[in-house]
RODO-2510 file (C-alpha; in nm, 4 decimals, decimal comma):
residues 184
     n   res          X          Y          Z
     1     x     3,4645    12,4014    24,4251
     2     x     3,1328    12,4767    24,4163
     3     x     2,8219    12,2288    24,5989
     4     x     2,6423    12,1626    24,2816
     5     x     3,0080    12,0285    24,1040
     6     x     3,0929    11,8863    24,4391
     7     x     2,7558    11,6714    24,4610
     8     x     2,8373    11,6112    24,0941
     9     x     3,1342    11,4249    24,1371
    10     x     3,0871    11,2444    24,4483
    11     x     2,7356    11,1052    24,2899
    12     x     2,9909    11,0440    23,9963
    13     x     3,2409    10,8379    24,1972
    14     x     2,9577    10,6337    24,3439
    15     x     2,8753    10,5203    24,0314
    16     x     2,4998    10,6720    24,0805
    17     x     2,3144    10,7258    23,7240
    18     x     2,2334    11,1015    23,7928
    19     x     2,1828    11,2003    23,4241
    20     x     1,8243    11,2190    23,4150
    21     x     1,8180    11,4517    23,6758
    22     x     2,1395    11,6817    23,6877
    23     x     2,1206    12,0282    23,5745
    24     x     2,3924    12,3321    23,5383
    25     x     2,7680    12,2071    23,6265
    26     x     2,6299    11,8861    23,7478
    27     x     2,5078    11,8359    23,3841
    28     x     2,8688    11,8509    23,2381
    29     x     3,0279    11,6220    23,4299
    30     x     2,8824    11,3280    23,3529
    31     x     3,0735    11,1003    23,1139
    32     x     2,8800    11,0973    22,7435
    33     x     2,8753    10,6965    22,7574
    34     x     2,8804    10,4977    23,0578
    35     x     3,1399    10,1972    23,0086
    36     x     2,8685     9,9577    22,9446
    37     x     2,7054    10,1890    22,6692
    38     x     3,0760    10,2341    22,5471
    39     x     3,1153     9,9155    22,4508
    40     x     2,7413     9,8934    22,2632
    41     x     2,8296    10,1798    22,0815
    42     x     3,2009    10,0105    21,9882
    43     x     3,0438     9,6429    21,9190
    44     x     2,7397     9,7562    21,7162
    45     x     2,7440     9,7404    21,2965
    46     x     2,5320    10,0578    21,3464
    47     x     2,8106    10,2674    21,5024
    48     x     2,9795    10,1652    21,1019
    49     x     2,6514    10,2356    20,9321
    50     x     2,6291    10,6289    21,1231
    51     x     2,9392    10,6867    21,0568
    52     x     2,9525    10,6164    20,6697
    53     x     2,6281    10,7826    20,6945
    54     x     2,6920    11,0697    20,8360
    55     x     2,9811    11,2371    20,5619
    56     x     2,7744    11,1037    20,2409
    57     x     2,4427    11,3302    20,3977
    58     x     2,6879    11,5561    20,4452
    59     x     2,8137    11,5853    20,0625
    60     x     2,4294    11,5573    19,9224
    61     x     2,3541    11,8539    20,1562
    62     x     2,6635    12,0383    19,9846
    63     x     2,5972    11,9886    19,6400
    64     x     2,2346    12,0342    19,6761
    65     x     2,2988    12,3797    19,8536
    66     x     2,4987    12,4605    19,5593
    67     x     2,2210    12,3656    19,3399
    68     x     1,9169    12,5686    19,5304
    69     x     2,1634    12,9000    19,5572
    70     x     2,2202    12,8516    19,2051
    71     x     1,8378    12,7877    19,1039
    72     x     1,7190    13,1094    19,3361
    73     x     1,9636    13,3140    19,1809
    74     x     1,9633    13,2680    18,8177
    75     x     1,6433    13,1160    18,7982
    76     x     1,7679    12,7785    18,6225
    77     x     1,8209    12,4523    18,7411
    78     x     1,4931    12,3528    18,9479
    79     x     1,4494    12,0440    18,8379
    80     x     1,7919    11,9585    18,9497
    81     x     1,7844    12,1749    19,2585
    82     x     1,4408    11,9633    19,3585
    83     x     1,6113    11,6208    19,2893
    84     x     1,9039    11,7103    19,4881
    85     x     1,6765    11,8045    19,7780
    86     x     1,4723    11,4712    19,7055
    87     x     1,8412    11,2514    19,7863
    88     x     1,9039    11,5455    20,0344
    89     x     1,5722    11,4281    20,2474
    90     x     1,5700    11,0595    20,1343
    91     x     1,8923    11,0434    20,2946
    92     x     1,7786    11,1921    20,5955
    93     x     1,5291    10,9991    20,6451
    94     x     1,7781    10,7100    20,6074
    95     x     2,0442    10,8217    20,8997
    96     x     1,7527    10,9111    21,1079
    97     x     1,6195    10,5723    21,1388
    98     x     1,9296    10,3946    21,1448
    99     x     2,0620    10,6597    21,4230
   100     x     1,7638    10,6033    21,6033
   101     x     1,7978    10,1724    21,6018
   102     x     2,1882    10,2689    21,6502
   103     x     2,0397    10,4980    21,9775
   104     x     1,8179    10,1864    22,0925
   105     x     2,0689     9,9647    22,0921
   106     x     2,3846    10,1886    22,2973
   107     x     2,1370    10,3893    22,5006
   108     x     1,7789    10,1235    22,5723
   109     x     1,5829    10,4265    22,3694
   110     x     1,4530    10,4855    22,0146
   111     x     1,4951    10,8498    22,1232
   112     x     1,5982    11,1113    22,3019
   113     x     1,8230    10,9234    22,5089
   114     x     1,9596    11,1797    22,8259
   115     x     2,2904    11,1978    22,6253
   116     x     2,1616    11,3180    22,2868
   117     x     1,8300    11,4973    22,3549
   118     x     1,9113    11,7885    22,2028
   119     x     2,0029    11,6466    21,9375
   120     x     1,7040    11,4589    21,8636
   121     x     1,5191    11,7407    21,9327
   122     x     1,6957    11,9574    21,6451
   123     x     1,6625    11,6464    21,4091
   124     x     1,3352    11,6551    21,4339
   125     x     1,3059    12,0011    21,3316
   126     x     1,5537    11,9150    21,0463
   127     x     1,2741    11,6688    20,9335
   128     x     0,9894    11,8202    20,9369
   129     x     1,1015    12,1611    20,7179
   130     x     1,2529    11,8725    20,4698
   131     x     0,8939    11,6705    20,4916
   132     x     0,7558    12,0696    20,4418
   133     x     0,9612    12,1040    20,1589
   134     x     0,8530    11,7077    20,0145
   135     x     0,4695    11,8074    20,0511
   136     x     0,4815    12,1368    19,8796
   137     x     0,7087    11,9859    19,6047
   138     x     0,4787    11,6418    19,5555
   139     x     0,1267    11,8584    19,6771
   140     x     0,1698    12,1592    19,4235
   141     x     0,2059    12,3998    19,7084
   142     x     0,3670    12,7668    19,6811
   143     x     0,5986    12,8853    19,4599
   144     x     0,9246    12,7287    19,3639
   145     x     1,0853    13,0369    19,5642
   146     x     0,8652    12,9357    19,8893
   147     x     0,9984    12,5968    19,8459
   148     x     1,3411    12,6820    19,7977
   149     x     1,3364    12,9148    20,1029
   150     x     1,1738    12,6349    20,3270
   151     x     1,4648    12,3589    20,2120
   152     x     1,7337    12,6517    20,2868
   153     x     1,5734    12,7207    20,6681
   154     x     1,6004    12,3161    20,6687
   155     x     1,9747    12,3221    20,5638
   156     x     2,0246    12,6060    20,8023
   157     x     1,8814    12,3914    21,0734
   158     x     2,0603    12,0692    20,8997
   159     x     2,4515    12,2700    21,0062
   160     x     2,3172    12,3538    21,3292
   161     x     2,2573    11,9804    21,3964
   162     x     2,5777    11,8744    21,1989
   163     x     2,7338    12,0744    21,4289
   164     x     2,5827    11,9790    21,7599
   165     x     2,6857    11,5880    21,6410
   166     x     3,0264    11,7103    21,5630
   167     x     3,0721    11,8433    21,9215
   168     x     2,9640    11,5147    22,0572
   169     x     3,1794    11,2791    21,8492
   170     x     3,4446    11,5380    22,0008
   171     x     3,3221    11,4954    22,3528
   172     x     3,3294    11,0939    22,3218
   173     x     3,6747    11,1077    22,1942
   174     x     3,8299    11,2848    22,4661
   175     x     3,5886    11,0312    22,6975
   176     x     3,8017    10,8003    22,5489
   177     x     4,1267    10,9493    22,5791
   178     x     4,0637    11,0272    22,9857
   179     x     4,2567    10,7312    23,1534
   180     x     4,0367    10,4616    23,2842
   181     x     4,0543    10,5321    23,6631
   182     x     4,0100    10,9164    23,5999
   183     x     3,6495    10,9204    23,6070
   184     x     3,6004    10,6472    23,8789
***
C-alpha cells in the first residue's frame, strides 16, 4: 500500500478532518459526508427541494436544446428558442440558490464546500455564459446566432456539471451502502 493511502487511512480511522488538505489517493478516500453532515443532508427540506429540482432543470434544458438546434438550423422559432432559454436560466438561477442554502446547511458553507468544489466551480461557469446569454438577449447585443452559440457553450458546460452531480449522488449512495464500521 502506498504512504500517501496509508497516511490516508490511518488519519481516516482517527477520525481527523483531513479534507481540506489531502491531495492524490489521500483525496479519494475520504468519505463524501461525514456522519454528522449525513444526517443534515437526510433531515433537511432542501435535500427534497434539490432533488425535485434537479430533473425539472434537467427537462427545460432538453426541450430548450431542442428548440435552439431547431432555431440555428432552420432559422425559425427564436422567439421560442429565447423563452425556453429564459425558464432554462431562471431555473438555474433557482437550484443554484437553493443548492447553495441546501450546501450551508449540510456542509457550514454557502460555497464551495471541500466536498463539492468542483462543482461549484463549474456552476459558476454554467451561470455566467447563461447571464451572457440574458444580457445580450435583454441588452440588444450580437446576433441571434452569437446568442444561440453562447447558450449552446452554456448547455455544453450545463452536461458537464449534470454530470459531475450525477457522479456524486453515485458516490454518496455507495457511502451509504458501505457498512457502518467499514469506514471507522
Amino acid at each position: 500500500m502506498s504512504e500517501a493511502r496509508t497516511t490516508a487511512l490511518r488519519g481516516f480511522r482517527s477520525g481527523s478532518d483531513y479534507r481540506q488538505n489531502a491531495r492524490g489517493p489521500a483525496r479519494l478516500a475520504r468519505p463524501l459526508y461525514t456522519p454528522e453532515e449525513q444526517q443534515r443532508r437526510d433531515n433537511t427540506v432542501w435535500t427534497l427541494v434539490q432533488g425535485v429540482l434537479a430533473p425539472f432543470q434537467f427537462l427545460v434544458f432538453l426541450v430548450s436544446l431542442v428548440l435552439v438546434v431547431r432555431c440555428l438550423l432552420t432559422g425559425e422559432g427564436a422567439f421560442a428558442a429565447d423563452l425556453s432559454v429564459i425558464a432554462k436560466t431562471l431555473t438555474l438561477y433557482t437550484i443554484m440558490v437553493t443548492g447553495s442554502i441546501w450546501e450551508k446547511v449540510v456542509f457550514g458553507k454557502w460555497l464551495f464546500a471541500p466536498a463539492f468544489f468542483w462543482e461549484d466551480v463549474v456552476s459558476m461557469l454554467v451561470i455566467a455564459l447563461h447571464t451572457a446569454y440574458m444580457v445580450m438577449l435583454l441588452g440588444k447585443f450580437g446576433t441571434l446566432e452569437a446568442r444561440l452559440a453562447i447558450v449552446l457553450a452554456a448547455y455544453f458546460a450545463y452536461v458537464i456539471n449534470a454530470a459531475q452531480f450525477v457522479l456524486k449522488l453515485r458516490a454518496a449512495r455507495l457511502q451509504a451502502q458501505m457498512p457502518k464500521g467499514a469506514a471507522a
